[in-house]
C-alpha positions in Angstrom: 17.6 45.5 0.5 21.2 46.8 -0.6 22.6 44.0 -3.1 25.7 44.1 -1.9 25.3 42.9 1.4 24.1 39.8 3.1 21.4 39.1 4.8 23.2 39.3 7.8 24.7 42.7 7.1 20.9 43.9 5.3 19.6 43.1 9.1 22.4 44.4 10.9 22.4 47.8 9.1 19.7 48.6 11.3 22.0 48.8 14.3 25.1 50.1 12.5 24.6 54.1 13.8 24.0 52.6 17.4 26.7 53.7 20.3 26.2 49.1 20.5 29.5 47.4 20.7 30.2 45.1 17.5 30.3 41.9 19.5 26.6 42.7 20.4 25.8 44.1 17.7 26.3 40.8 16.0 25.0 38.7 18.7 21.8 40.5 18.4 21.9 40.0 14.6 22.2 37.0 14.2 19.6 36.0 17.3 16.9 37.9 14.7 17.7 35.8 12.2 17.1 33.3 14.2 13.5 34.1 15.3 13.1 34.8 11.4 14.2 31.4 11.1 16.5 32.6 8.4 19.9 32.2 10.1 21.2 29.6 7.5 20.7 32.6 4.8 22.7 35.0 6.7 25.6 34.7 4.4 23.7 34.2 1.0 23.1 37.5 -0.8 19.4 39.1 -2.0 19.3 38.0 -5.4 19.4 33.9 -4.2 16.4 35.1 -1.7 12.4 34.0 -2.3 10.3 37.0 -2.2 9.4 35.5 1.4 12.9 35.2 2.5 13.4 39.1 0.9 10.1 39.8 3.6 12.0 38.3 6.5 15.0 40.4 5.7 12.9 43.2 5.6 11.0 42.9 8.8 14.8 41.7 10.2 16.0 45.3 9.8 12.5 46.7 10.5 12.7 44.7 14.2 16.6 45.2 15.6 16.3 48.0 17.1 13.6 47.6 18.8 11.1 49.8 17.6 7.9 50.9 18.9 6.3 51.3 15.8 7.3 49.6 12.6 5.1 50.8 9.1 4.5 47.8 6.5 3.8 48.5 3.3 2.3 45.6 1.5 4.3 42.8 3.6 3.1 40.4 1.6 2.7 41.8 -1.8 3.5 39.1 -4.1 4.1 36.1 -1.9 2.3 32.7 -2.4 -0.9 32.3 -0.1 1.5 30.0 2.2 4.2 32.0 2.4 1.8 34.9 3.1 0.4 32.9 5.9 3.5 32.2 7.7 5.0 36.4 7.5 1.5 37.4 8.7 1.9 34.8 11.5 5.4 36.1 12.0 4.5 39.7 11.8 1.7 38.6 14.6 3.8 36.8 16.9 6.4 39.9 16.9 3.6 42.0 17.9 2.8 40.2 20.5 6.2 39.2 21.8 8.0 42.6 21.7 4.8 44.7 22.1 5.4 46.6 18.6 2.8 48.1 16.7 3.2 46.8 13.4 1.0 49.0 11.1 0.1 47.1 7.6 -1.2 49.0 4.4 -2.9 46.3 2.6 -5.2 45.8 -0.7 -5.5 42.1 0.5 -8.5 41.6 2.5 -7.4 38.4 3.9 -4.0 39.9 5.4 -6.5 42.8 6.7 -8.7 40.4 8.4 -5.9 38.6 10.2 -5.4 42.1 12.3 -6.7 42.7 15.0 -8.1 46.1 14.0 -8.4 47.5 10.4 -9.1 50.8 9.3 -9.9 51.5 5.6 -9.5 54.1 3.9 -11.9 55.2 0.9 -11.8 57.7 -1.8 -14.7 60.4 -1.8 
């Protein structure tokens, strides 16, 4: 996340090279932080954020445009087990909701067992 922005301006960067009018732009915006259930943060800046909030940002940005595909790196590095929980659930209701392929690299084998198909990877 860029410090210097919001969270509403972190999630809206996503849709800042689109030919999108502003109005929408915002519209949409905000109606992601919404589904995040992080509206009421959209004018607080990252270094007031939870690590869990700093997720939702994260997959805020990663969603507006409306991706196909969206790679996660460790989504839940670092979060409490509830917190982790609730951005896996979130993470799993996005897939299913706007038919994205969320693709999750993971050391945590309870994060990899909440998907609905894992593929590991092992050294030779």
């Amino acid at each position: 996340m860029i410090s210097d922005y919001t969270v509403f301006e972190n999630v809206e960067l996503g849709l800042w090279e689109s030919a999108m009018p502003r109005s929408q732009r915002r519209a949409k915006t905000y109606s992601v932080l919404e589904r995040l259930g992080i509206a009421d943060l959209a004018g607080s800046y990252p270094d007031v954020l939870s690590g869990g909030e700093k997720q939702r940002v994260a997959i805020g940005r990663a969603i507006i445009a409306d991706p196909l595909l969206v790679l996660a790196d460790e989504p839940t590095g670092s979060l409490d087990s509830e917190t982790e929980k609730n951005n896996i659930g979130l993470i799993r209701d996005l897939n299913s909701e706007l038919d994205t392929t969320f693709v999750i690299v993971t050391h945590d084998d309870e994060v990899a067992a909440s998907c609905n198909r894992v593929i590991t990877l092992q050294k030779h």
